[in-house]
C-alpha positions, 0 to 999 in steps of 0.5 A, a space after each residue: 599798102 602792099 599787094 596781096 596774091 591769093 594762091 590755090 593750093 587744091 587739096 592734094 599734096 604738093 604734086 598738085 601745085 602750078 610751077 606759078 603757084 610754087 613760086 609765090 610761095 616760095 617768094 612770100 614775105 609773108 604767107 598765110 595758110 587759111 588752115 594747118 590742116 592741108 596736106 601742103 602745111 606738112 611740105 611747107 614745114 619739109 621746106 623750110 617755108 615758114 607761114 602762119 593760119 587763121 585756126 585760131 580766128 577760126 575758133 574764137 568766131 561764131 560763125 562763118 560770116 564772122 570768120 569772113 570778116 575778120 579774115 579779110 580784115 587780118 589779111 588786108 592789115 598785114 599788107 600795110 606792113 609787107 607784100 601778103 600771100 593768102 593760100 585756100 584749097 580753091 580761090 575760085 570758090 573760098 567764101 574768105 576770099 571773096 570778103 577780101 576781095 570786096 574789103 580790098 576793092 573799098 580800100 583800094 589794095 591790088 588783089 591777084 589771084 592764081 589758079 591751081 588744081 581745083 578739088 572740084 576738077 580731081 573729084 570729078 577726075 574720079 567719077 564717071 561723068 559723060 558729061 561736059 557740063 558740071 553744076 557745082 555748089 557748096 554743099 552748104 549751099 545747095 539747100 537754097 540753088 536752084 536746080 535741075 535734075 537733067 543736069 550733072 552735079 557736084 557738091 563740096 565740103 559736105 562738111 557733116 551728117 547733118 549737111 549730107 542729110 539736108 542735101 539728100 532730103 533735097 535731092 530726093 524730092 526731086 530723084 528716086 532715092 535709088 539714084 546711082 551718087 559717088 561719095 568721095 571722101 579724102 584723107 586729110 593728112 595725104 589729100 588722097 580722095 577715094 570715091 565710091 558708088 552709093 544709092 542716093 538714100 544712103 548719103 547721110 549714112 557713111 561714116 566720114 564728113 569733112 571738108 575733103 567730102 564731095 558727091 556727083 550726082 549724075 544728071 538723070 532724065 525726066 522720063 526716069 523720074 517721078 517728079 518734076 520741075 517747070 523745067 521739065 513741065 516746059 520739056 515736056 510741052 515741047 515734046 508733045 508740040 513736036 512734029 513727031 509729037 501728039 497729034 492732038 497737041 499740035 492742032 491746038 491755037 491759043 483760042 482753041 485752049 482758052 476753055 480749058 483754062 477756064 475750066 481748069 481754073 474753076 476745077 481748082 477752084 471747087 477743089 480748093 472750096 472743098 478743101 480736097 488737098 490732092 486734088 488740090 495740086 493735082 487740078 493746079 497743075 492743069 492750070 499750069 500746063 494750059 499757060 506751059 501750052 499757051 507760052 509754047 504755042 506764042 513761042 513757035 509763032 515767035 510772039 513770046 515764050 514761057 520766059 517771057 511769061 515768068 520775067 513779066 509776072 515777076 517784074 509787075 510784082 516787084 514793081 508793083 510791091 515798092 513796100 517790099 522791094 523798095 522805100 514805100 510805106 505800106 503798113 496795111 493791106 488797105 494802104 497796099 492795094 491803093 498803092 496799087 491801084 495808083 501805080 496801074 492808073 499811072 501805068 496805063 495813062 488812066 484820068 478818071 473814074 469812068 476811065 478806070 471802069 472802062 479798063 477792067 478787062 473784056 476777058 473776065 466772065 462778064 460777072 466778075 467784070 461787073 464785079 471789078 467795075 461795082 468795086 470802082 464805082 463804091 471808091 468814090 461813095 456811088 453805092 448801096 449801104 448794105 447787101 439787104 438795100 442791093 437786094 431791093 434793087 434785084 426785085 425791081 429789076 426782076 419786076 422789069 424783066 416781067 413787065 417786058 415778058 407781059 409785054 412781049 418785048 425783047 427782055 435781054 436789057 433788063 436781065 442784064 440789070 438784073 444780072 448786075 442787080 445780083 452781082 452788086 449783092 454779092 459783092 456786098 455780102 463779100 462773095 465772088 459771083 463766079 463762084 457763088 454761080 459754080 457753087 449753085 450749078 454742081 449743087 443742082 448737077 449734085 440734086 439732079 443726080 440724087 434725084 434720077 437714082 430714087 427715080 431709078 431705085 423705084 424701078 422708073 425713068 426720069 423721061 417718063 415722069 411729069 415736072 410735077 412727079 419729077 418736083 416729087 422727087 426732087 424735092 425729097 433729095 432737097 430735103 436729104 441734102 439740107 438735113 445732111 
């Protein structure tokens, strides 16, 4: 097989050409053109250079993975005849290219590529970028990159409307609309590129798209925008842990905070109970910026930092989901946890039953611990049949309690039964204790309230009412709550 040279011509005139590049075309036994429509198939023709394109793979295939392949396929079996020479606007970032180069490498077929004049390098020659550091992508790719809105960008080949509207709904969820973007756009049969300021909604709104069309997006501030990414979540966390930071934020321990993501955590929860979607979102992100604060705190102390955080959620859940990301069969969310569970007990050297029950973790509310632990015990058949049979064992750890209150002994055993009595009904009625228990506080706070403004209304007050005249009003909010 004979070697192949992928050239980059760029996408202007021939002006842009390496000396090196110019030479290999020149030279080629065989030249390739991805397309006729170049501002350099006009010169190659003035020179008496003779070549051929792929315009006609191109239209006989569906898509663009398609055209990729049976590119690098065309390519690779003219190099069994004579040496090849490939010319793209940018062999850096031409999708054929890379196809060839991974064909070639299977085959065994010595690839070289030279450098030239990017487009990239001439629009950005066009804009006012103060920056040294550029984030380019294809604009067909854009929609699935990451990305930061503190970082300058620039998208190629917005190839149509359709294009520059997907990339404008994307950058706009995360820019003002008003953003300052330059538009550039080229003349196809010269390569010259014109830029031109615009707002950022008028993207999809100009009146020429091809693959000559780009758009530098300038890298804007978190203090100049109205949303936000983790990115900036982080930043921000930072900031306010700074030594010209918040006072408040920076007196703050990793103990000091765990009430609050307690707190957070269950305000999220009633949110979510209450179906209140903006509230929703909102109280999600308090949870979010107490692990932000977490991570920051470990981060000054050396201990571990939100990257730490992020790369071990993420690797515990492709780990533990080898359905997913690996061979393992799992048909069924019963078959899912038990692999699960088998690769925590594996994990943690766990040998037993009582092993697995003494590793539910001390941090969970002592409820939802008794809870995992009740779970556990159930596996292996040590259960009640139903909820009405656990209730029973409620009564009798209730009667348990009385017995030590008649008898003046200390109780706090048998509330603990009890407590666990009533943990193990609503396990069986498939409800969470935490939430059941949550749920019942803000109902009484809910009744409570009701009932101080009927006492108000009456022209009383709550501290001069007897429990009896108090069970009076109480009971008549009671009433209006379950008629409601």
């Amino acid at each position: 097989m004979e070697p192949l040279t992928i050239v980059t011509l760029g996408t202007g005139s021939e002006a842009y050409l390496t000396r090196q590049v110019e030479r290999a075309l020149r030279d080629a036994s065989a030249l390739v053109l991805r397309t006729g429509r170049h501002p350099m198939a006009a010169w190659l023709n003035k020179e008496d250079i003779a070549f051929e394109t792929l315009d006609s793979l191109y239209d006989s295939c569906e898509d663009f993975d398609e055209f990729n392949r049976k590119a690098a396929k065309k390519l690779l079996k003219l190099c069994a005849e004579q040496p090849v020479c490939y010319a793209v606007s940018d062999a850096s970032f031409d999708t054929t290219v890379a196809a060839v180069k991974q064909l070639a490498q299977e085959k065994g077929i010595q690839v070289t590529i030279l450098p030239g004049v990017s487009h990239a390098t001439r629009c950005l020659a066009l804009t006012d970028a103060f920056t040294a550091a550029v984030r380019l992508y294809a604009a067909s790719e854009f929609e699935k990159a990451p990305h930061s809105p503190e970082e300058a960008l620039l998208l190629t080949e917005v190839h149509s409307r359709a294009c520059a509207g997907d990339c404008k709904l994307k950058l706009m969820s995360l820019l003002p609309e008003e953003t300052p973007v330059t538009f550039i756009s080229g003349e196809e049969a010269t390569g010259e590129l014109t830029a031109v300021p615009i707002p950022l909604f008028e993207l999809d709104r100009q009146k020429q798209y091809d693959h000559l069309t780009a758009v530098y997006v300038p890298g804007v501030s978190y203090l100049q925008r109205n949303r936000y990414n983790m990115d900036d979540l982080a930043t921000v966390v930072t900031r306010l842990r700074a030594p010209d930071g918040c006072p408040w934020d920076r007196e703050q321990t990793h103990e000091s905070i765990l009430p609050d993501l307690l707190e957070e955590s269950y305000e999220f929860i009633q949110a979510t109970r209450e179906e209140d979607i903006d509230h929703m979102y909102d109280e999600l992100g308090d949870v979010l910026l107490q692990v932000a604060m977490q991570a920051e705190i470990a981060h000054e102390h050396g201990e571990f930092d939100l990257l730490d955080v992020t790369s071990a959620i993420c690797g515990k859940m492709i780990e533990r989901h080898p359905h997913v990301f690996g061979q393992v069969k799992a048909d069924t969310s019963e078959e899912v946890l038990e692999n699960w569970e088998a690769l925590k007990r594996q994990q943690r050297g766990i040998t037993s039953h009582a092993d697995a029950m003494a590793n539910v973790s001390t941090g969970l509310s002592p409820l939802l611990r008794a809870s995992k632990v009740q779970k556990k015990a159930a596996k292996v058949g040590f259960d009640f049949d139903s909820a009405e049979e656990a209730l029973k064992k409620v009564y009798e750890e209730a009667d348990e309690v009385m017995d030590n209150l008649n008898r003046q002994m200390d109780p706090e055993e048998e509330i603990g039964d009890l407590f666990f009595s009533v943990v193990n009904v609503c396990r069986l009625c498939g409800k969470n204790p935490d939430i059941a228990l949550f749920s019942a506080v803000e109902k009484f706070i809910s009744r409570f309230r009701g009932m101080e403004m009927q006492v108000k209304n009456a022209g009383k007050c709550v501290e001069d009412l007897t429990l009896s005249e108090m069970d009076v009003y109480w009971e008549a909010g009671k009433q209006t709550d379950e008629r409601v």
